[in-house]
Structures are given as C-alpha cells and as structure tokens.
VMD Tcl script that builds the backbone (N, CA, C; Angstrom):
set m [mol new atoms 231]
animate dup $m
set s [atomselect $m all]
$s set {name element resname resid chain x y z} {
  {N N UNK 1 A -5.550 -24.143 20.491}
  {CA C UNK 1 A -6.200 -23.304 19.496}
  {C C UNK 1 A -5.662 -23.608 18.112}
  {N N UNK 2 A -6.297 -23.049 16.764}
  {CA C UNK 2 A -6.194 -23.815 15.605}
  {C C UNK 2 A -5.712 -22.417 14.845}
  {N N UNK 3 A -5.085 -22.170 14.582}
  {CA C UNK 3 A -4.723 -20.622 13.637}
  {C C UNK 3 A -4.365 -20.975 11.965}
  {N N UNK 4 A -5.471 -20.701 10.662}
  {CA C UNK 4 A -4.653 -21.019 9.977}
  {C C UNK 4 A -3.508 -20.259 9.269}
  {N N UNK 5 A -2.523 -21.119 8.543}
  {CA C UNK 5 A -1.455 -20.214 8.192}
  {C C UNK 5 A -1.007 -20.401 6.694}
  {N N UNK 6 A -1.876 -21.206 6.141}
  {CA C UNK 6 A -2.230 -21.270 4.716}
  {C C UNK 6 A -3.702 -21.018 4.107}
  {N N UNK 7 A -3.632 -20.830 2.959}
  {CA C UNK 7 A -5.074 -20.990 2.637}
  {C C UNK 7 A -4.940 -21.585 0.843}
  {N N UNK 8 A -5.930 -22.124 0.428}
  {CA C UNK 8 A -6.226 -22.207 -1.076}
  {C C UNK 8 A -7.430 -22.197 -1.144}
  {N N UNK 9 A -7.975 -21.849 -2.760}
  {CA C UNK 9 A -9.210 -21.057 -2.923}
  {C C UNK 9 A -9.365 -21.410 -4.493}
  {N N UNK 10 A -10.905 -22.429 -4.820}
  {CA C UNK 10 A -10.492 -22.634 -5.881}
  {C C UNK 10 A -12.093 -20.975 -6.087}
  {N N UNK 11 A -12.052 -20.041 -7.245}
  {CA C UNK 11 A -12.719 -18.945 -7.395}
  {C C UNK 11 A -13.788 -19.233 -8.243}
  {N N UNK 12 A -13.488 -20.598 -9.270}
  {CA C UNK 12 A -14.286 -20.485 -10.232}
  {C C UNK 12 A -14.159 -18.966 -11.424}
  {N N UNK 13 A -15.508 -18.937 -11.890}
  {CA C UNK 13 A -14.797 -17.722 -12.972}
  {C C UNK 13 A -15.197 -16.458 -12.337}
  {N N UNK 14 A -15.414 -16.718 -10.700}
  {CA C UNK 14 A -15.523 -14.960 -10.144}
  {C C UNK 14 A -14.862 -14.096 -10.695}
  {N N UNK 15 A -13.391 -14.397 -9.969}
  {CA C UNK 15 A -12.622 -13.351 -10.600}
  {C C UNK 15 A -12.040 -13.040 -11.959}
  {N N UNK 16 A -12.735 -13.879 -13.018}
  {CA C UNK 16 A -12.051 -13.615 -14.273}
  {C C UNK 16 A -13.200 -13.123 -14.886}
  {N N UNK 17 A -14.246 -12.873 -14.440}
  {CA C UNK 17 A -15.151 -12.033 -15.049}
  {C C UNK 17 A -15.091 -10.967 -14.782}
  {N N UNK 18 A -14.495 -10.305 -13.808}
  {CA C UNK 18 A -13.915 -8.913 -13.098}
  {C C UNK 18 A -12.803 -8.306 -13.606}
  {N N UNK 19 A -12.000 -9.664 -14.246}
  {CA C UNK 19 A -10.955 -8.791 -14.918}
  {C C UNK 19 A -11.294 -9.551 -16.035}
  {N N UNK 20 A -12.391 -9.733 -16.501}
  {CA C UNK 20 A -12.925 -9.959 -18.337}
  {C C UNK 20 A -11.720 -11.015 -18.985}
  {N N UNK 21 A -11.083 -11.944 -18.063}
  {CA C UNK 21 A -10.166 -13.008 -18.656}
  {C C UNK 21 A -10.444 -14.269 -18.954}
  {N N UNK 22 A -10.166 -14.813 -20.353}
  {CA C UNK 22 A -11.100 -15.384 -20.919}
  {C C UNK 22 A -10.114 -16.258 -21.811}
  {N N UNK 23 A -10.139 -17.913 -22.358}
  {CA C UNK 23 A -9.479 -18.221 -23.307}
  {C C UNK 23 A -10.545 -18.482 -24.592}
  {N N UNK 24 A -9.652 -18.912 -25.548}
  {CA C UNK 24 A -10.472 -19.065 -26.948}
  {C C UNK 24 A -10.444 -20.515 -27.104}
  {N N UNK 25 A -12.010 -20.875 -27.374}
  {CA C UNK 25 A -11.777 -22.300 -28.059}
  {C C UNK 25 A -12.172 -21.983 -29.698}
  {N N UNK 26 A -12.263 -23.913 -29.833}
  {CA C UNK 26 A -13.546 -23.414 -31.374}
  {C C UNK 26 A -14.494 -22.544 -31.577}
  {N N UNK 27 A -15.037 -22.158 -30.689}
  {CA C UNK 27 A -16.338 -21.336 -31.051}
  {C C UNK 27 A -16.654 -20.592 -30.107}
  {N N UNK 28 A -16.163 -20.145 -28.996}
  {CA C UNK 28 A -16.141 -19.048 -27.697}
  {C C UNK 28 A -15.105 -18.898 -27.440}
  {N N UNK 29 A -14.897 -17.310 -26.375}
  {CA C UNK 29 A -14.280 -17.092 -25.558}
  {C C UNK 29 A -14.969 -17.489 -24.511}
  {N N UNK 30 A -14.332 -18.593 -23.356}
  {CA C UNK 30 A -14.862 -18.716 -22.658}
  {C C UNK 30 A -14.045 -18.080 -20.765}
  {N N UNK 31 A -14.719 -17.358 -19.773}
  {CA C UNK 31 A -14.065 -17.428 -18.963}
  {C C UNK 31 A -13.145 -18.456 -18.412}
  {N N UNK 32 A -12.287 -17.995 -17.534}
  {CA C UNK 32 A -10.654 -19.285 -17.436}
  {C C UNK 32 A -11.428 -19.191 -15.971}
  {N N UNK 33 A -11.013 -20.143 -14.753}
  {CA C UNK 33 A -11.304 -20.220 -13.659}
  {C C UNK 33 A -9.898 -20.413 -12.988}
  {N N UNK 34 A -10.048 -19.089 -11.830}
  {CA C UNK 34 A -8.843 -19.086 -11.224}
  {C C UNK 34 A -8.591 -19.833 -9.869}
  {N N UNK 35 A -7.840 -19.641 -9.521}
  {CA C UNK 35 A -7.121 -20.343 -7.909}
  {C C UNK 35 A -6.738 -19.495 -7.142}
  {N N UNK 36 A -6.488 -19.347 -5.622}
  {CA C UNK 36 A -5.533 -18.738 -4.926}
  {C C UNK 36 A -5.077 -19.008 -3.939}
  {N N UNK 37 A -4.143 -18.639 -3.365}
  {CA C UNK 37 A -3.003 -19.185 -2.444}
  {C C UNK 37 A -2.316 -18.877 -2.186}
  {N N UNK 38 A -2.201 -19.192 -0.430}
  {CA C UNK 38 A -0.568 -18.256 -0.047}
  {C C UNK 38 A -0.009 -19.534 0.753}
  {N N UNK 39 A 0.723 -19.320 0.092}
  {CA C UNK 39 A 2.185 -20.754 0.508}
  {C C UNK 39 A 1.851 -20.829 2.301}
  {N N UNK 40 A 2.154 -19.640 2.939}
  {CA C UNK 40 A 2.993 -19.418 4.452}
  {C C UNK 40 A 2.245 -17.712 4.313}
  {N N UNK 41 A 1.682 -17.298 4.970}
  {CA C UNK 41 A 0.958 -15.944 5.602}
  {C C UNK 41 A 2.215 -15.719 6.284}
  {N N UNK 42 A 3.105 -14.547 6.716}
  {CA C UNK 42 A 4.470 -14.416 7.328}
  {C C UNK 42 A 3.614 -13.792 9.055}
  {N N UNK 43 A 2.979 -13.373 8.819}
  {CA C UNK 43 A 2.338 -12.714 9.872}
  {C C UNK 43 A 1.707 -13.749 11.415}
  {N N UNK 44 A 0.807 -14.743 10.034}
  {CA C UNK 44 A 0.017 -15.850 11.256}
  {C C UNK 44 A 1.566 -16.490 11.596}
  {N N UNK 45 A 2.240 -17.105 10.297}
  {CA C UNK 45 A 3.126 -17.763 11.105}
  {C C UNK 45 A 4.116 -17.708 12.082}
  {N N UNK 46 A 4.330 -16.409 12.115}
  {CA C UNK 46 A 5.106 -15.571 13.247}
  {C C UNK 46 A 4.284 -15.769 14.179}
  {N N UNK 47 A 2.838 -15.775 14.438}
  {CA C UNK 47 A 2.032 -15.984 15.637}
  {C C UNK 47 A 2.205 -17.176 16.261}
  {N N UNK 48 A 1.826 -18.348 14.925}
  {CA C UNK 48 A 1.852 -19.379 15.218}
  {C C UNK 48 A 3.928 -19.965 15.719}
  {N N UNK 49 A 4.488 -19.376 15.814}
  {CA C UNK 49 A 6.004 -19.758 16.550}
  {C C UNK 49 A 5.868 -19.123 17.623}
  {N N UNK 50 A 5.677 -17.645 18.074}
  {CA C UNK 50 A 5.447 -16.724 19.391}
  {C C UNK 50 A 4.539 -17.899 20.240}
  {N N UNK 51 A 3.383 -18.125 19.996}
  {CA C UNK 51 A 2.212 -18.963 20.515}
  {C C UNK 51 A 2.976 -20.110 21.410}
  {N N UNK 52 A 3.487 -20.744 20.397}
  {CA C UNK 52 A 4.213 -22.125 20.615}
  {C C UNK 52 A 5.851 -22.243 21.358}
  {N N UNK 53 A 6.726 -20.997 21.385}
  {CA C UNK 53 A 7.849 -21.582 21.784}
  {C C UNK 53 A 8.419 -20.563 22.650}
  {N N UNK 54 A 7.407 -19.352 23.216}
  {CA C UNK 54 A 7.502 -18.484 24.356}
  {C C UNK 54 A 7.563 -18.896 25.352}
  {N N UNK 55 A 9.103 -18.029 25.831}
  {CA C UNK 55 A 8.769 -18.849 27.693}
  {C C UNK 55 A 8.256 -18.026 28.654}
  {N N UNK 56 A 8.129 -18.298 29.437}
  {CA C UNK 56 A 7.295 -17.386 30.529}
  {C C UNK 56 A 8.136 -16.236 31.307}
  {N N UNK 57 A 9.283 -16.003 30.724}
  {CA C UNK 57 A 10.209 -14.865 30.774}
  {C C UNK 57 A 9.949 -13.984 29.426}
  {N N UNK 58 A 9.712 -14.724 28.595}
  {CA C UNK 58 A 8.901 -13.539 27.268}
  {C C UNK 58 A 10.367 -13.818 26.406}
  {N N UNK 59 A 11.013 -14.865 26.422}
  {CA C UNK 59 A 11.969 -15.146 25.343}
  {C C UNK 59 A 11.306 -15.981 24.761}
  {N N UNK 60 A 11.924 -15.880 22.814}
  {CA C UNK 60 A 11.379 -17.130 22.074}
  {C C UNK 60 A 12.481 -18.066 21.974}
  {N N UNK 61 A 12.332 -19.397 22.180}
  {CA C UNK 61 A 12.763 -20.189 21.451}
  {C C UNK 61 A 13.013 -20.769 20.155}
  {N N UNK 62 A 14.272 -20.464 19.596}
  {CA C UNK 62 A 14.020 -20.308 17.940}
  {C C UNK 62 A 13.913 -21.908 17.615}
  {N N UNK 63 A 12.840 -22.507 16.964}
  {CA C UNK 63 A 12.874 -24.280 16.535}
  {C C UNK 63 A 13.660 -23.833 15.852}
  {N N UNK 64 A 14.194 -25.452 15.773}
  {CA C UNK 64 A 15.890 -25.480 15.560}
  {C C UNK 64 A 15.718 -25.698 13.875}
  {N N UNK 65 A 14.600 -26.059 13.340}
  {CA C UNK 65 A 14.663 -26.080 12.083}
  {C C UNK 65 A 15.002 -24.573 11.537}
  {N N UNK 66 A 14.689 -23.551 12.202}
  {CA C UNK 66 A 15.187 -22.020 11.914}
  {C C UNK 66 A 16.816 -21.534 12.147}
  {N N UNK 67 A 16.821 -22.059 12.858}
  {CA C UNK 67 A 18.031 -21.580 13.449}
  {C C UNK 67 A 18.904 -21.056 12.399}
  {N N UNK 68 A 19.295 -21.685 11.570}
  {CA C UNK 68 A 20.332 -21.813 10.287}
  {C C UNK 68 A 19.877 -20.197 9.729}
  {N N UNK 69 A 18.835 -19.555 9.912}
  {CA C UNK 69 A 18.520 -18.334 9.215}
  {C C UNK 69 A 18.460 -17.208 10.304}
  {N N UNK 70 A 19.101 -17.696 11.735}
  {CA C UNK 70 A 19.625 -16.568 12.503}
  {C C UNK 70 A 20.587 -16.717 13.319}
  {N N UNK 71 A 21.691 -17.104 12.230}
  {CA C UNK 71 A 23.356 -17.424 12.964}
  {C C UNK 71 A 22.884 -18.227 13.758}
  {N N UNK 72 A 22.689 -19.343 13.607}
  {CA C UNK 72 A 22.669 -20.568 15.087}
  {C C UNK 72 A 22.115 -19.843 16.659}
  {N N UNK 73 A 21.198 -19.035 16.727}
  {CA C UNK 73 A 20.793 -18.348 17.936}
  {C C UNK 73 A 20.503 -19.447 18.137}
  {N N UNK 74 A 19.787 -19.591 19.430}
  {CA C UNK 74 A 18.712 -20.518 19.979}
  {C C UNK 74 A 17.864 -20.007 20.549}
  {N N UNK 75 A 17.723 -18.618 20.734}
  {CA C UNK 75 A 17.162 -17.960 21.938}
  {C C UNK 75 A 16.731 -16.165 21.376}
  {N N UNK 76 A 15.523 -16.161 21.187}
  {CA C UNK 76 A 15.465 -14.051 20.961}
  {C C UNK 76 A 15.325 -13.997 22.274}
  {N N UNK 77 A 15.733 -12.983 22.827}
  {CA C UNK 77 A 15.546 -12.258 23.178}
  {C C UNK 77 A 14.554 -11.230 23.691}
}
mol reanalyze $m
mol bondsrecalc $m
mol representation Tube
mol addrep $m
C-alpha cells in the first residue's frame, strides 16, 4: 500500500485573494501566488513505521536510523 507522508501544493493566487495579499509593481498591486507544504505529516508517518516494522507480537521495531532519539531502544514495547 502507498500512504502519503508529504505533500506540496503550488495554490496559485487562491489563497492570496482570501487574504487580499498582494505585491506592488510599476503600475499594480498585483496578487503574490502561494505554496504549501508539510515537510513529514507526524501522524501518517507514525503509520507509515507501525505499518512497516510491527511484529506479530504487536512490538515495534524502532529503524535504527531512530534509535539515537529513544536512548538506543531497539524495541517498543
């Protein structure tokens, strides 16, 4: 299965016409066109590790690239 756990979004001037944001040139204010984005969703990506490194006793396996951010566990519980 495919879960995503980022996203980017280019808006165009949707949302800056909603909040009336606008720069100045020579001869207009013209709407600015925004972006959006979330680095890492904390939520999917917690899914997406549960998904992937659960054992069939219902412990996670912490990837070891984590480890360092829970005292060297290897193992929840």
């Amino acid at each position: 299965n495919y879960r995503e756990i980022s996203s980017c979004s280019n808006c165009g001037d949707f949302q800056a016409r909603r909040m009336n944001t606008r720069y100045k040139n020579k001869n207009n204010n013209i709407f600015v066109h925004t972006l959006n984005g979330s680095g890492l969703a904390v939520g999917r990506t917690l899914i997406a590790i549960l998904e992937n490194f659960q054992t069939k006793e219902g412990n996670v396996i912490i990837p070891e690239v984590l480890r360092k951010y829970f005292n060297n566990q290897s193992t929840l519980i």
